[in-house]
C-alpha positions as CSV (number, residue, x, y, z in Angstrom):
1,X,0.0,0.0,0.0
2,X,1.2,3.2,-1.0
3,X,1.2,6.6,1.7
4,X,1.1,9.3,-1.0
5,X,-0.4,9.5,-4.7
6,X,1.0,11.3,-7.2
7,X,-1.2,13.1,-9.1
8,X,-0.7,11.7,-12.6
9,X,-0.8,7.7,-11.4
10,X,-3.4,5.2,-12.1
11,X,-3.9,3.1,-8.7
12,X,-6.6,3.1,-5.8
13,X,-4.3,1.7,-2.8
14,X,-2.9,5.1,-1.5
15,X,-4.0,6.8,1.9
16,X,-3.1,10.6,1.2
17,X,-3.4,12.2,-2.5
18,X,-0.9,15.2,-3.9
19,X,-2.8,17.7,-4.9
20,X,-4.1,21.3,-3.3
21,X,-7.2,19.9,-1.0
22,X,-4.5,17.1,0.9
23,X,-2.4,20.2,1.3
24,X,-4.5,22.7,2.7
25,X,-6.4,20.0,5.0
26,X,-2.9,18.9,6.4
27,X,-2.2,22.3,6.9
28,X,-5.2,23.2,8.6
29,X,-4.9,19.7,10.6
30,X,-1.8,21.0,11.9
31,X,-2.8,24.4,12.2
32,X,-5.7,23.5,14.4
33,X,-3.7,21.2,16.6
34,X,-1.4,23.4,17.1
35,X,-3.7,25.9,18.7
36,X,-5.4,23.5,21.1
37,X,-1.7,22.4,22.4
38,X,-0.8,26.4,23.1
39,X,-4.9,27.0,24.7
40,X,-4.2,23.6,26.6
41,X,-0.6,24.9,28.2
42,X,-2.2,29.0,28.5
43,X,-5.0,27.1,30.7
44,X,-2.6,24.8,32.9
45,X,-0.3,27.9,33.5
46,X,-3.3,30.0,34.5
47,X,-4.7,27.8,36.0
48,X,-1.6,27.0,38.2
49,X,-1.5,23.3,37.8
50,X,2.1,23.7,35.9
């Protein structure tokens, strides 16, 4: 099974695509998670339990 697809092969076992939608939605994935990490570690330090 392949991880990635490129855009121009012919096969239907891949997880993750290469085009602009995969991109962005990683992006926003990571983008997202981010966040939650930083409001997680802003609320343990105001909260005092760091």
């Amino acid at each position: 099974m392949k991880f990635v697809k490129d855009e121009d092969e012919e096969r239907r076992d891949y997880i993750f695509q290469k085009d602009n939608k995969t991109k962005f939605g990683a992006k926003f994935v990571i983008i997202v998670l981010i966040i939650l990490v930083g409001a997680v570690v802003a609320s343990g330090i105001h909260f005092q339990w760091f």
